[in-house]
Structure formats: C-alpha cells, structure tokens
C-alpha positions as CSV (number, residue, x, y, z in Angstrom):
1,X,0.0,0.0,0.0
2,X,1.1,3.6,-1.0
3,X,2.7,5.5,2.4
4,X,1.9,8.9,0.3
5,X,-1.3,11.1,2.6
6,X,-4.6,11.0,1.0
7,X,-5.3,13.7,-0.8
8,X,-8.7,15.6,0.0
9,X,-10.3,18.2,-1.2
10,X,-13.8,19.1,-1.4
11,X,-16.8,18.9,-3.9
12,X,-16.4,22.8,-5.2
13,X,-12.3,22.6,-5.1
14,X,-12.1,19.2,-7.4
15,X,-14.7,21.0,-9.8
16,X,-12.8,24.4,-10.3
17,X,-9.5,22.0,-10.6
18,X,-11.1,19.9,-13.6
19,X,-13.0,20.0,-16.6
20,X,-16.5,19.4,-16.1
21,X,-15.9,16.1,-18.6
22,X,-12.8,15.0,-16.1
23,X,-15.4,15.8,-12.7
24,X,-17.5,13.3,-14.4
25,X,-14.9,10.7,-14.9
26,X,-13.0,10.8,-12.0
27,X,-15.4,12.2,-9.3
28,X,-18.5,10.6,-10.3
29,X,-17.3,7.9,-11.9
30,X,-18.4,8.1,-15.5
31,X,-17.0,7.2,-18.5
32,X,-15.7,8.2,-21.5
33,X,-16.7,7.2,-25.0
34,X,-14.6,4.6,-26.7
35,X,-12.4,5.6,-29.2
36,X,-12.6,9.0,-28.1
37,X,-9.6,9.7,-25.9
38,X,-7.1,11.4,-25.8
39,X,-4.2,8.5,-24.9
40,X,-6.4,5.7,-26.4
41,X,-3.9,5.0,-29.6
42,X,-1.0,6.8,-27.8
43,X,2.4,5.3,-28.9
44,X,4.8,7.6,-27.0
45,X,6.8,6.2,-24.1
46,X,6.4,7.8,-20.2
47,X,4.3,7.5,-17.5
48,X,0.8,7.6,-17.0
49,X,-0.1,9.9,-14.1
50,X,-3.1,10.7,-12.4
51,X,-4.9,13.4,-13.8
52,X,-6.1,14.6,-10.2
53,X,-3.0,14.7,-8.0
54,X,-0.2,13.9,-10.2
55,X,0.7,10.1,-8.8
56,X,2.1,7.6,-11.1
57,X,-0.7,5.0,-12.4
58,X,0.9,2.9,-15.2
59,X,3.8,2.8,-17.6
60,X,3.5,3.1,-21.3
61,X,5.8,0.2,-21.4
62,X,2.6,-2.0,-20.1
63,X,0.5,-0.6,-22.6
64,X,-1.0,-2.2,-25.1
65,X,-4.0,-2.2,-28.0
66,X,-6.8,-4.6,-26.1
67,X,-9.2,-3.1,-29.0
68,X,-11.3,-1.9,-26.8
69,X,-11.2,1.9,-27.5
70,X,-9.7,2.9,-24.1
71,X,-6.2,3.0,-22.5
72,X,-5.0,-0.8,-21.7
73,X,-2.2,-1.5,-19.2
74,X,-1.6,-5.0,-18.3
75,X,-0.8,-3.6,-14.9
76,X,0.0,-0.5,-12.8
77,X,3.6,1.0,-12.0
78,X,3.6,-0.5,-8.4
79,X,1.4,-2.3,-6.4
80,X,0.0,0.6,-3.9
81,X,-0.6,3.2,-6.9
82,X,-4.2,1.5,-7.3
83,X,-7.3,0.3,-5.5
84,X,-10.2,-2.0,-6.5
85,X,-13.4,-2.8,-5.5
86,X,-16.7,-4.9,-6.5
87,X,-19.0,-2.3,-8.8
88,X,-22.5,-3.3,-9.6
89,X,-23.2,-0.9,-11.3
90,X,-25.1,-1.0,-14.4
91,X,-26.1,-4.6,-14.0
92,X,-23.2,-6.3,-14.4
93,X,-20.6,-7.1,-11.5
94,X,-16.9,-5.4,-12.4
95,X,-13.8,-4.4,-10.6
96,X,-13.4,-0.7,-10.2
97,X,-9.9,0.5,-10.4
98,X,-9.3,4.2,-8.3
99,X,-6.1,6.2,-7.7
100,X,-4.7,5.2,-4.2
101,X,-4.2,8.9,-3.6
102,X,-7.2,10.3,-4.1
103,X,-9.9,7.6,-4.9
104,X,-10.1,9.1,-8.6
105,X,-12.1,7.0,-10.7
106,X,-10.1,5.3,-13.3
107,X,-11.7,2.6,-14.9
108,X,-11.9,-1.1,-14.5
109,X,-9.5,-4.4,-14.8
110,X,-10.9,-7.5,-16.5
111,X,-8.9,-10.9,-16.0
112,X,-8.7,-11.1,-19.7
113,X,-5.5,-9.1,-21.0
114,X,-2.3,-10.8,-22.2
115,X,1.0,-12.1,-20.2
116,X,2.3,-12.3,-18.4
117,X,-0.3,-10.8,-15.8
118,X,-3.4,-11.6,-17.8
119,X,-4.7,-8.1,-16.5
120,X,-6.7,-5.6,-18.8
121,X,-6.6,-2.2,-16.9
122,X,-9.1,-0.6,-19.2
123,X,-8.6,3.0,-18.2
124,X,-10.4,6.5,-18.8
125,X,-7.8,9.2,-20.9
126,X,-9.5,11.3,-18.9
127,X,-8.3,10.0,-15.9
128,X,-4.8,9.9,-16.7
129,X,-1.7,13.2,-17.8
130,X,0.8,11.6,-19.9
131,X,4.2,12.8,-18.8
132,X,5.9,11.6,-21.7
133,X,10.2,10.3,-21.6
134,X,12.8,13.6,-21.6
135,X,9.7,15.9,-20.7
C-alpha cells in the first residue's frame, strides 16, 4: 500500500480544478466514449499519471491495443498506486480501479489481457496526464 497522505479536497475545489468532462470521470465515476480519448492510440513512451493529483498509475511500457477503444495496461507502476473494489453498477458485476491517492475514478481491470499478468486495466484518458520520456 502507498505510504503517500490522501489527498482531499472538497466537492467545489475538485470541480474548479477539472474539466467538467474529467469531474464526471473521475469524481463521479463516469465514463468516456470509446475511441474518443485522448491517450487511447498513444504510442509515445512515459508515465501515466493521475490526472487529479499527479501520482504515477501505469507505464507506457505496459501498454498495449486490447481493441477496446480505451487506455489498456496490463498492470500499474507498483502495487500501492491502485485500489479496486466490487461495482455493480449497471447490471453487471466489475472491478473498479481508483487512484490510491485520491480515490479518482479510473476505470476497470478485467482478468482477460495478455501475459504475463493476464490483466486488462481498461482506463479513462481522462483520468490519466501523460508525462511523456525527456519531458
């Protein structure tokens, strides 16, 4: 588990920090379109951060087209940068994947993505700030 303090902040201070569509993913946790973005079919090497308080989520080098139409890691940079729990949601039964930070809504992981983990972290772009190798 991460040592880092949880970061907290309030309803009105995450929405004047964040685009209403990134309040939606991250704070209420919605979802993006597939296909629609931004790090979906992004090649370039770095690190996947969160986009609400900057900790590292997943490296490009675990990246990988599941043809889905979002962001798919086979799994994150270290073991206490993520949560999970059950979600219900929507009638089906899913695991959740949130920031360990600040509980940001990420996405979900399926247990059908390649070796050698077998993981398919299927993760909001709007959720994540690319910080790319040399930047």
């Amino acid at each position: 588990m991460s040592s880092k303090a949880k970061v907290v902040k309030s309803d009105s201070e995450w929405r004047s920090e964040l685009t209403p569509e990134e309040y939606h993913v991250c704070r209420e946790k919605g979802t993006e379109r597939a296909f629609t973005g931004q790090y979906w079919d992004e090649k370039a090497a770095g690190i996947y951060l969160c986009r609400c308080c900057g900790q590292p989520l997943f490296d490009s080098g675990t990246k990988y087209d599941s043809g889905s139409g979002w962001p798919s890691f086979t799994q994150p940079v270290d073991d206490g940068s993520v949560e999970s729990e059950t979600d219900t949601s929507h009638g089906m039964i899913r695991t959740e994947v949130t920031c360990s930070k600040c509980d940001a809504h990420l996405g979900h992981v399926f247990p059908d993505g390649p070796a050698p983990t077998g993981q398919r972290y299927c993760i909001n772009s709007l959720s994540l700030d690319l910080k790319k190798t040399g930047d």
